[in-house]
N, C-alpha and C positions, 0 to 999 in steps of 0.2 A: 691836776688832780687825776690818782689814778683811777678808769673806768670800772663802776662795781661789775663783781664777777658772780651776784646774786647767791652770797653765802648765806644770807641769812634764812634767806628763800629755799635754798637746799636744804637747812639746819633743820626748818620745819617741818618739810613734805619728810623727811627723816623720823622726825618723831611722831609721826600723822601714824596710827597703827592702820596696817592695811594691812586685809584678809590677802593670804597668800592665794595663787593662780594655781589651776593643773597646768600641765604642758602648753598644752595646747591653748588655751586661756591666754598662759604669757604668751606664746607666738602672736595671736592673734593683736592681741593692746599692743604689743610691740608694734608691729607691722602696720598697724592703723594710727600709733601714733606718727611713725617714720612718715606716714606716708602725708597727717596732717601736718607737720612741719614743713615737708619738704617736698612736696609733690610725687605722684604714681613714678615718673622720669626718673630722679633725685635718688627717691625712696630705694627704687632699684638698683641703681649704679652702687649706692651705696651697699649696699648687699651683695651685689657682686663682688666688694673687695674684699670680702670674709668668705665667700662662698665661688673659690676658683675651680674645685673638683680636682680631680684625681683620676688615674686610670685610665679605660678607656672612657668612662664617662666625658672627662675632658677634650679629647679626641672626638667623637659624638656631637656635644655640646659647640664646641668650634666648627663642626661641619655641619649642623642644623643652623645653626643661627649667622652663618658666614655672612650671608648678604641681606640680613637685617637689622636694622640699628635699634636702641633701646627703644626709641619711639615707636619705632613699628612694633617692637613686642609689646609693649606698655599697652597699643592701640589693638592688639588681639585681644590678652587679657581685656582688657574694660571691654571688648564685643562681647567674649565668653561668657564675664560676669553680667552681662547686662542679660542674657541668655538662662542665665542661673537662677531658678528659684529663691528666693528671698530668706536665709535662715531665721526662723526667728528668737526672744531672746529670751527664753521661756526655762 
């Protein structure tokens, strides 16, 4: 038996009407849902495959982050954020 691929599950959340996001809105669900699934670590690498840069930013980017691994960035951010006042959802 071939394993379900939850079509019917998609078919619905499809027809579920949802109030569109601004920008920033969908970044934000996005990037929170990435990160429920899949871990802060995960979330990111994932994101780095779509987001390689260009120019010198690339250049930059390869020479700031040369001798740190995703973890160690992953383990800056959450210090930051822990650092960060609390938005709220008002």
């Amino acid at each position: 038996m071939m394993p379900s691929l939850g079509i019917t599950r998609c078919s619905k959340m499809l027809r579920t009407h949802q109030k569109p996001l601004s920008g920033y809105a969908l970044r934000d669900a996005g990037w929170n849902a990435l990160v429920r699934s899949l871990g802060l670590v995960n979330a990111t690498r994932f994101i780095l495959q779509y987001e390689s840069g260009y120019g010198e930013y690339a250049k930059i980017k390869r020479e700031l982050f040369k001798s740190k691994s995703v973890g160690d960035i992953s383990m800056e951010i959450e210090r930051c954020m822990a650092k960060c006042p609390k938005k709220s959802d008002s």
